[in-house]
DOVO-657644 format. One record per atom (N, C-alpha, C, CB): y negated, x negated, z negated. Coordinates in steps of 0.1 Angstrom, whole numbers, padded with zeros to 4 digits, always signed. Glycine has a CB too. Example, Ala and Ser with C-alpha at 12.3 -4.5 7.8 and 13.67 -1.06 7.14 Angstrom:
2
+0057-0132-0078+0045-0123-0078+0033-0132-0078+0045-0113-0090+0022-0128-0071+0011-0137-0071+0000-0129-0079+0006-0141-0057
//
This chain:
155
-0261-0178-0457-0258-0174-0444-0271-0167-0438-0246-0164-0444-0278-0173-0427-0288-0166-0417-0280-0157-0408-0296-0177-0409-0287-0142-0412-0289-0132-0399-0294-0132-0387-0293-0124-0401-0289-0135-0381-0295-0133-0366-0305-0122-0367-0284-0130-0355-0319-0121-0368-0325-0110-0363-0327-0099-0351-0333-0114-0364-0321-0103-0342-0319-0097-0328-0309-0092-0333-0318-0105-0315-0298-0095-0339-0283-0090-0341-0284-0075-0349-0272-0102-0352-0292-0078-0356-0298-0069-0368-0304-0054-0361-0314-0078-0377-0313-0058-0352-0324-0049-0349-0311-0038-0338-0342-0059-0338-0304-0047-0329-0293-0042-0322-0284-0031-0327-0287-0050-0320-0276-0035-0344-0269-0028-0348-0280-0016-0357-0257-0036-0355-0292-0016-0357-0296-0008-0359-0300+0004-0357-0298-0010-0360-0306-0001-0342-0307+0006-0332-0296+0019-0328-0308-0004-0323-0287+0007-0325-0272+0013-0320-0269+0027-0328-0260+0001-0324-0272+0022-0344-0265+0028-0355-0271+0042-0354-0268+0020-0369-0282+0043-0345-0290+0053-0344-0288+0061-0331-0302+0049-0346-0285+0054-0325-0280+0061-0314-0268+0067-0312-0281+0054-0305-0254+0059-0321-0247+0067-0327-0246+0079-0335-0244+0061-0330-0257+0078-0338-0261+0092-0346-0260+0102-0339-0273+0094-0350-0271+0101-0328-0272+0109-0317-0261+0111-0309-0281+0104-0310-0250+0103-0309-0238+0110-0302-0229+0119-0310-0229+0100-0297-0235+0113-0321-0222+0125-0330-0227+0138-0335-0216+0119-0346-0243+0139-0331-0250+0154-0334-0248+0160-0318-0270+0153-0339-0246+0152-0307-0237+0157-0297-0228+0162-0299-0234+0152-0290-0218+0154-0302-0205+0160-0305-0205+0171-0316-0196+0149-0308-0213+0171-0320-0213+0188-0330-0219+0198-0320-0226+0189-0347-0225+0199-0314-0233+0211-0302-0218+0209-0295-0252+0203-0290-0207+0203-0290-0202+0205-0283-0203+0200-0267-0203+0213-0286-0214+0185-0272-0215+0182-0260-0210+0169-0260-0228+0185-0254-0208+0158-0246-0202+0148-0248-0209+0140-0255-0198+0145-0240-0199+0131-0270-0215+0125-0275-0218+0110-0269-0217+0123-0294-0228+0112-0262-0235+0099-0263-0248+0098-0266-0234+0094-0253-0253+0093-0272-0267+0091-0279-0277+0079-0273-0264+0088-0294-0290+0081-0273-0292+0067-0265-0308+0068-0276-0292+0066-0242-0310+0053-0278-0325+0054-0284-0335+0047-0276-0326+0047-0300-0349+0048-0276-0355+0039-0267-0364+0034-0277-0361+0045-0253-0370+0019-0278-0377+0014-0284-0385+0003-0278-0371+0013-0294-0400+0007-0285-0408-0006-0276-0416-0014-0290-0423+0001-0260-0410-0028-0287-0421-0037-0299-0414-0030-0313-0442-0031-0298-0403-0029-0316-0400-0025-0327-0403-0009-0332-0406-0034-0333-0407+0001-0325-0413+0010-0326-0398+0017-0316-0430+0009-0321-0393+0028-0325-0389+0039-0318-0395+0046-0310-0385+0045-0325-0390+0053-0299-0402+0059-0290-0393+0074-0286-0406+0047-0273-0380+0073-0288-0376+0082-0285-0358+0079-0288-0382+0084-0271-0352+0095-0297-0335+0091-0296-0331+0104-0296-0326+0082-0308-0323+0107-0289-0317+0117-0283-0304+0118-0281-0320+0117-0275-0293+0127-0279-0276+0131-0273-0278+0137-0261-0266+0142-0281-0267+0137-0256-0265+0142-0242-0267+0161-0250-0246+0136-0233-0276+0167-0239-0275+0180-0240-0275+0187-0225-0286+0184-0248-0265+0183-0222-0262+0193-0203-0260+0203-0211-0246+0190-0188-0250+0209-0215-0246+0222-0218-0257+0228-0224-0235+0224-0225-0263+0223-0232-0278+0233-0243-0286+0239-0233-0291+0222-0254-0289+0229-0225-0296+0232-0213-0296+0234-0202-0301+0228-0211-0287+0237-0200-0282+0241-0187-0285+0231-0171-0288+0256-0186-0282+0218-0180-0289+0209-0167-0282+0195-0164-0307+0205-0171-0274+0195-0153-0268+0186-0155-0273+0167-0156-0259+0190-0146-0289+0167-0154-0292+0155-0157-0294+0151-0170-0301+0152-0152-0294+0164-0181-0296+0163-0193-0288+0151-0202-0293+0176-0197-0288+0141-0199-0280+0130-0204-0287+0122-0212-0275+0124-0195-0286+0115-0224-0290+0107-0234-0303+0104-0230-0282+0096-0237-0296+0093-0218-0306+0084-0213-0322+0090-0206-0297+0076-0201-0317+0096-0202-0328+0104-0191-0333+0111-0204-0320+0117-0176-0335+0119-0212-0340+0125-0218-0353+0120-0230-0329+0130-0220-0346+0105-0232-0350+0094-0236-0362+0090-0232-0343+0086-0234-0355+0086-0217-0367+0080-0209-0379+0091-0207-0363+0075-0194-0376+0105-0204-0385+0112-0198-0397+0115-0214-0376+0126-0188-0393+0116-0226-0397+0116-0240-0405+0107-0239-0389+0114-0250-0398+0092-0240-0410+0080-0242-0419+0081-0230-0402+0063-0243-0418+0083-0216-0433+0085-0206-0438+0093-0210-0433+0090-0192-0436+0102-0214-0447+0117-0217-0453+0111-0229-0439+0135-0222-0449+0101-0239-0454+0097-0253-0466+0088-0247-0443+0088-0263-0460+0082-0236-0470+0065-0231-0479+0068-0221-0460+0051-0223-0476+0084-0217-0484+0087-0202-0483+0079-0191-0499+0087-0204-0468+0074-0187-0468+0061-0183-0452+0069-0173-0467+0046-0198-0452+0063-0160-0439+0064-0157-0428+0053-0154-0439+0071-0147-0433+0039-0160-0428+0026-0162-0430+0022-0180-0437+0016-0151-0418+0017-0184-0414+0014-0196-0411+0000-0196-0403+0021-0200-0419-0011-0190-0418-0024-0189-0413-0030-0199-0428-0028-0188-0416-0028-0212-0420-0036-0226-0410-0026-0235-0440-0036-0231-0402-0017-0230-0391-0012-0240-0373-0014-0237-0394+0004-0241-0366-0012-0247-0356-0018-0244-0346+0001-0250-0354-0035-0255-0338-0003-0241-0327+0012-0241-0313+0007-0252-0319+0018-0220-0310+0016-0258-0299+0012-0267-0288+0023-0263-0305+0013-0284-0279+0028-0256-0270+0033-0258-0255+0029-0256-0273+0041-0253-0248+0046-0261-0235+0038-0268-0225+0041-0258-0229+0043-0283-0229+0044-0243-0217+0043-0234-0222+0038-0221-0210+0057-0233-0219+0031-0216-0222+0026-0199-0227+0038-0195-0209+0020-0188-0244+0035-0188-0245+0045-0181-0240+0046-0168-0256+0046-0181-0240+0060-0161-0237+0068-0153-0248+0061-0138-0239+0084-0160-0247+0062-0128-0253+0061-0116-0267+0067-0117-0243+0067-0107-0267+0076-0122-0281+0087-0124-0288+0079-0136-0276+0106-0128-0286+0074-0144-0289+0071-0158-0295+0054-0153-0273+0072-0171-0289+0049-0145-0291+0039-0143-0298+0033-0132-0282+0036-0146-0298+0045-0121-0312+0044-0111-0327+0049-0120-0309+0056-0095-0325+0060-0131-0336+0065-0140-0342+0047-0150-0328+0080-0151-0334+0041-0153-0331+0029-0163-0342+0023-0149-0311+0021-0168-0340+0025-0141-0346+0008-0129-0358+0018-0129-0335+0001-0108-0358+0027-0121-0372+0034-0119-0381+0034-0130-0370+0049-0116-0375+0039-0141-0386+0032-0152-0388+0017-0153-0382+0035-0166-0382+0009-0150-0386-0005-0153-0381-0009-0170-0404-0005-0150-0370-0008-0174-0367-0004-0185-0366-0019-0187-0356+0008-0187-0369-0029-0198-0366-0047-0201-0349-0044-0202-0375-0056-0221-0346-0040-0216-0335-0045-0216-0324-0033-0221-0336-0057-0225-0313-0031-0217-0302-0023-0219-0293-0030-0224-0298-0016-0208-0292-0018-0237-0277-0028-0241-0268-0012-0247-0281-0045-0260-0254-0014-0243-0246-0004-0246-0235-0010-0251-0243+0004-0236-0226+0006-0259-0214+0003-0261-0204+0002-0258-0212+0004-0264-0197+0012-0252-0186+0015-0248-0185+0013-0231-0182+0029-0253-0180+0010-0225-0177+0004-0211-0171+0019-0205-0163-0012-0212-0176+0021-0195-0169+0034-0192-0161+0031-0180-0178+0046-0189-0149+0026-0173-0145+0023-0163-0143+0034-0148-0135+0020-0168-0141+0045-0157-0144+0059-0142-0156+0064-0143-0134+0075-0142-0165+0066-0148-0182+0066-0144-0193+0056-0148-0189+0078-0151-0186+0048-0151-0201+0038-0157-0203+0033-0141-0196+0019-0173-0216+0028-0141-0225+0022-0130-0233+0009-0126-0233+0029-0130-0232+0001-0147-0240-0010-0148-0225-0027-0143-0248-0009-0167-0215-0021-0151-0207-0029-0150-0193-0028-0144-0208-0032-0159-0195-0014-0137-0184-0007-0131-0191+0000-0121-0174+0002-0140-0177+0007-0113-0183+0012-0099-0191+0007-0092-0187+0021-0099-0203+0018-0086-0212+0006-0082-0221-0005-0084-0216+0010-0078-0223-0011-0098-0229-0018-0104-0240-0018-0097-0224-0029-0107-0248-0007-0102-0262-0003-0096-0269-0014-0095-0269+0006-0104-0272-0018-0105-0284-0030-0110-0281-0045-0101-0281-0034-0129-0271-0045-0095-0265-0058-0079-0270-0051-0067-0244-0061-0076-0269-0042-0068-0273-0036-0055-0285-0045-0045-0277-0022-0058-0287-0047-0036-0296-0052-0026-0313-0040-0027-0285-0051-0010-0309-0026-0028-0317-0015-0027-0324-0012-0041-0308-0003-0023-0319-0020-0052-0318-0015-0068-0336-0027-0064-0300-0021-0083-0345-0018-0070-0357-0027-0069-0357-0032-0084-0372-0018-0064-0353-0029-0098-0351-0038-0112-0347-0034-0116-0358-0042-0121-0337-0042-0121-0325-0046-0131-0332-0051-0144-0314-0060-0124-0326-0043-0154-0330-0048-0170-0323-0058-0172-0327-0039-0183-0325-0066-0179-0313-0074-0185-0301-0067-0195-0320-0085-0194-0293-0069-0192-0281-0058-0199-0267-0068-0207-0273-0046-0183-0269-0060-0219-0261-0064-0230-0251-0051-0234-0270-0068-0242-0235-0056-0230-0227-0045-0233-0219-0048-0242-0221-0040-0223-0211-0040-0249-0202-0038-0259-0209-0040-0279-0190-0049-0255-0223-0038-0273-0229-0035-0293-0225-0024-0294-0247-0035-0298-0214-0023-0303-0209-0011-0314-0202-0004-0307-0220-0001-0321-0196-0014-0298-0187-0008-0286-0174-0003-0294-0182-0019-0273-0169-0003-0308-0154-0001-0315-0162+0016-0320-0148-0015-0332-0173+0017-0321-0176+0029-0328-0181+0040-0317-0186+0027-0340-0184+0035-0305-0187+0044-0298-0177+0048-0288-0198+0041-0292-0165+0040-0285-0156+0039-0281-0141+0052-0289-0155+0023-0284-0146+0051-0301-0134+0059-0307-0142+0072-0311-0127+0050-0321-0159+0070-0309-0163+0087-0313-0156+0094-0300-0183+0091-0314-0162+0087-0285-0154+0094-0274-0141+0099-0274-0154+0087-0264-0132+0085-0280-0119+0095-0279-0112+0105-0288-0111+0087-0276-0119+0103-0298-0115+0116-0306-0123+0127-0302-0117+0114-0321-0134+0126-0293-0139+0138-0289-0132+0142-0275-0155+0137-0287-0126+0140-0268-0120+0143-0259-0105+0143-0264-0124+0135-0250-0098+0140-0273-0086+0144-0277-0082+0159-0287-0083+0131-0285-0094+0160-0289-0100+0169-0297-0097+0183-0285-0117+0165-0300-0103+0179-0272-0105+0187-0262-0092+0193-0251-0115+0178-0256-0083+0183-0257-0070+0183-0245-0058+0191-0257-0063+0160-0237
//
C-alpha cells in the first residue's frame, strides 16, 4: 500500500497543530492551534492566547503569521502553507490573504464564526486581493471534539 505523501505531511502537520490547541486548552484558552510551514520547514506553531495576553487578535493564526514574518523579515508568506484546526475567523483570514499565505488547510468547520467557508467567505469576496488555496476538514474528528469538550467543560 502507497502513502500518499501530501496526506502524510498534512496529518502531521495537523498533528501539531493539534497540539497547540490542547496546550490552549490547558491555559484556559480556546484551543485552537495553527502551524505555519514553508518547503517542509516549520516556521512557526502556536494556540490561541487572547486571554494570556490580553489581546483580542491573539489568535493561532495571527500569531503564527506575525512569528514566521519576523523569522523571514518579510510581510508576505508566498511559499508557506497554514495548517489549522478550526475555520478561521474573518480577522484570521483577511491576515491569511494580506500575507499571501499558498495554502490553508483546516479542521473543524465553524458555522457561527468561520469566514473561509461560512459567513462571509472572505476569500470570494470581490475586495479579497488572495485567496490561498484551501483544504478543509484534515483532522476535522479531532479538532472538532477537542472544541466540544472544551466548551462543555465550560457550560
Amino acid at each position: 500500500m502507497t502513502t500518499d505523501p501530501a496526506q502524510t505531511l498534512e496529518k502531521t502537520y495537523m498533528d501539531l497543530a493539534l497540539e497547540e490547541a490542547e496546550k490552549a486548552a490547558v491555559r484556559g484558552e480556546v484551543p485552537v492551534g495553527a502551524v505555519l510551514v514553508q518547503n517542509g520547514k516549520i516556521l512557526a506553531r502556536d494556540g490561541n492566547r487572547t486571554l494570556e495576553l490580553n489581546d483580542p487578535t491573539a489568535h493561532a493564526e495571527v500569531l503564527v503569521i506575525r512569528s514566521a514574518c519576523e523569522h523571514l523579515q518579510s510581510q508576505r508568506l508566498p511559499e508557506c502553507d497554514l495548517y489549522v484546526t478550526l475555520e478561521p475567523c474573518a480577522m484570521c483570514a483577511a491576515a491569511i490573504s494580506f500575507a499571501r499565505i499558498r495554502r490553508l488547510y483546516y479542521g473543524a468547520a465553524d458555522e457561527k464564526g468561520g469566514a473561509v467557508d461560512h459567513g462571509p467567505r472572505f476569500f470570494c469576496q470581490p475586495t479579497c486581493h488572495h485567496g490561498p488555496e484551501t483544504y478543509a476538514g484534515i483532522g476535522e474528528r479531532q479538532s472538532a471534539a477537542l472544541l466540544k469538550s472544551f466548551f462543555q467543560g465550560r457550560r
